[in-house]
C-alpha positions in Angstrom: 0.0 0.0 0.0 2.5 2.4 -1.2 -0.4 5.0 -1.9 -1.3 5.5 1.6 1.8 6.7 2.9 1.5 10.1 1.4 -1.8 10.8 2.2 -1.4 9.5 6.0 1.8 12.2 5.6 -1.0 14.9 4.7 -3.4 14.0 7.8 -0.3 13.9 10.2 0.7 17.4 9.4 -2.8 18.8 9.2 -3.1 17.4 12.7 0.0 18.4 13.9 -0.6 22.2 12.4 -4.4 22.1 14.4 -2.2 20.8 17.6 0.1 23.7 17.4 -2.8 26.2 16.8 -4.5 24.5 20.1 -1.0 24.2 22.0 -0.3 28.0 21.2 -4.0 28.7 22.6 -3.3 27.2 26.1 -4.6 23.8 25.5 -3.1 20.9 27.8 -2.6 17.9 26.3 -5.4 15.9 27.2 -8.3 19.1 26.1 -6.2 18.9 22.8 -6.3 14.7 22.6 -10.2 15.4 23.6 -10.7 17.7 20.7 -9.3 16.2 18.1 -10.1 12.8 19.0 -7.0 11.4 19.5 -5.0 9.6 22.2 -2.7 11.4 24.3 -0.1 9.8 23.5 -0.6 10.5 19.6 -0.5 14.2 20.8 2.5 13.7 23.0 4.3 12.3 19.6 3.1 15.7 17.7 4.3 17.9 20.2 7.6 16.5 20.5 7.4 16.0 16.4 6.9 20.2 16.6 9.3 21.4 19.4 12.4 19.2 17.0 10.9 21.1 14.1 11.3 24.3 16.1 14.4 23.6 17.5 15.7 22.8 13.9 14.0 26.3 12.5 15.0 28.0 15.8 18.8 26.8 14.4 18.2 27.5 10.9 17.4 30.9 11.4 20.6 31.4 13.8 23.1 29.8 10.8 21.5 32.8 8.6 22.0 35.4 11.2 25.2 34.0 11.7 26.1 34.1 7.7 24.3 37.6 7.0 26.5 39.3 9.5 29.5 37.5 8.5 28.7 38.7 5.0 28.0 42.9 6.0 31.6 42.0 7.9 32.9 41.1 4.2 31.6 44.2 2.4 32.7 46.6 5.4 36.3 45.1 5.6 35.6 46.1 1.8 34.9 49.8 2.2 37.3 50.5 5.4 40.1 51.7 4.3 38.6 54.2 1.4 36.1 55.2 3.9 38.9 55.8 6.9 41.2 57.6 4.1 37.8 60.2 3.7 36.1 59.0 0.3 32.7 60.3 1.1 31.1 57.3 -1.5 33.0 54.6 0.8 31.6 56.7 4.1 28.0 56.2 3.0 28.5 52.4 2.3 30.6 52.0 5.1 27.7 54.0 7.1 25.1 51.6 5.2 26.5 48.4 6.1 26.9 49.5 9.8 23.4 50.5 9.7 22.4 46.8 8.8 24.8 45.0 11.3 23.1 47.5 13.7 19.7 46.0 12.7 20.7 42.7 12.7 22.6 42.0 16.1 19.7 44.2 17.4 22.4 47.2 18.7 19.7 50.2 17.7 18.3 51.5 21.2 14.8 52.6 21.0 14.5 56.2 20.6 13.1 58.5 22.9 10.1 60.9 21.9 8.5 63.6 23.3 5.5 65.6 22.3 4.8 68.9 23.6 2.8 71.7 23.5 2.4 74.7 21.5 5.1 76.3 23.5 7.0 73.0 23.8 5.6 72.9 27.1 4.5 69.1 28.0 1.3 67.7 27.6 -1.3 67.2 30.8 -3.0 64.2 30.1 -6.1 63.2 31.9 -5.7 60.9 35.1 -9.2 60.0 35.6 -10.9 57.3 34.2 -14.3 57.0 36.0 -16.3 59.6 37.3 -18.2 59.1 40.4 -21.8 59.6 39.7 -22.2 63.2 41.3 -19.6 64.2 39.0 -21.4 62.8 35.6 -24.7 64.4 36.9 -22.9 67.6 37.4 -20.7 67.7 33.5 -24.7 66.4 32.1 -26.3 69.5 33.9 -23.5 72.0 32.3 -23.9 70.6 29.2 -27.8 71.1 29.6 -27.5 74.4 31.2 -25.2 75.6 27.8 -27.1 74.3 25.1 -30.0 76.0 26.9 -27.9 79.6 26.7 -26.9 78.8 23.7 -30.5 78.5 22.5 -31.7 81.7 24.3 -28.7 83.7 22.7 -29.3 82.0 19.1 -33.2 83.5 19.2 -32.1 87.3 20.3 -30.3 87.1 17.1 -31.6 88.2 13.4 -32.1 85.5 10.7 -29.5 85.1 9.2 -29.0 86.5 5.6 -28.5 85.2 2.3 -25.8 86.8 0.0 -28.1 88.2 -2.2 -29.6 89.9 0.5 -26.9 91.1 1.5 -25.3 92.6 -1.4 -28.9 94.4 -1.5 -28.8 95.6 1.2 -25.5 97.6 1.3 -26.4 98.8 -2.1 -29.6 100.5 -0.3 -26.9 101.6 2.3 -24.7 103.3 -0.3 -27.6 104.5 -2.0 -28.5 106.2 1.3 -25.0 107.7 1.8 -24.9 108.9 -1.9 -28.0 110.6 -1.8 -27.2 113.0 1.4 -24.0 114.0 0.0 -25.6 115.5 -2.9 -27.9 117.0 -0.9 
């Protein structure tokens, strides 16, 4: 049965990729074997299967840290002595490649930012997070007693006007000013 073997292969890793899903989640062992259906055991043999796999990637991606930095070491022992004698295009690669060794090995620090003010002056931010209920009652009733002012000082106001209007009515006003000059 030659034919089986590749699709058993198939199932194991579909498993094994639902027991890692469920592993990363929290899962024990036995809520895992529970919800797939399985034997312990069987998910005892996939989690060892994936923490060798991990191990091996966890390794893998070490031997290319390893051989990209020995490679930006390469091109900067390249550019060193053009860049120490001051050729400013052997400066900026030299510059370059330290920037990605930098990167790499993880060197950068974070960097510190502030924002401030419109004078530079720092920024209070609020420390409160609840309000006691008084408190809410008391920022609803100034709300209230604005929009009420608001209101009151809206309706001593005139309509406002339309452009047209207006323009009409500073013509009638220059009119006006017109005719008692000639008078």
């Amino acid at each position: 049965m030659p034919g089986l073997a590749p699709v058993i292969a198939i199932r194991i890793d579909k498993r094994r990729a639902r027991v890692a899903e469920l592993r990363k989640a929290g899962k024990t062992k036995s809520q895992i074997a529970e919800e797939l259906h399985c034997n312990e055991s069987t998910i005892a043999r996939d989690l060892r299967a994936l923490n060798q796999a991990w191990q091996i990637a966890k390794v893998d991606t070490e031997a290319e840290r390893t051989l990209m930095h020995e490679r930006l070491e390469a091109l900067l022992s390249a550019v060193w002595p053009q860049a120490v004698a001051g050729h400013l295009k052997a400066v900026d690669e030299a510059l370059r490649v330290l920037k990605q060794e930098a990167e790499l090995l993880g060197l950068d620090a974070p960097t510190k930012r502030e924002i401030s003010g419109p004078d530079g002056e720092p920024i209070e931010l609020a420390t409160t997070v609840a309000l006691s209920v008084e408190e809410r009652d008391a920022r609803i009733a100034d709300v209230v007693r604005l929009a009420v002012e608001r209101n009151r000082l809206q309706a001593a106001l005139p309509e406002p006007q339309s452009p047209a209007e207006l323009l009409e009515q500073l013509r009638q006003q220059q009119n006006g000013w017109h005719s008692e000059r000639d008078n």
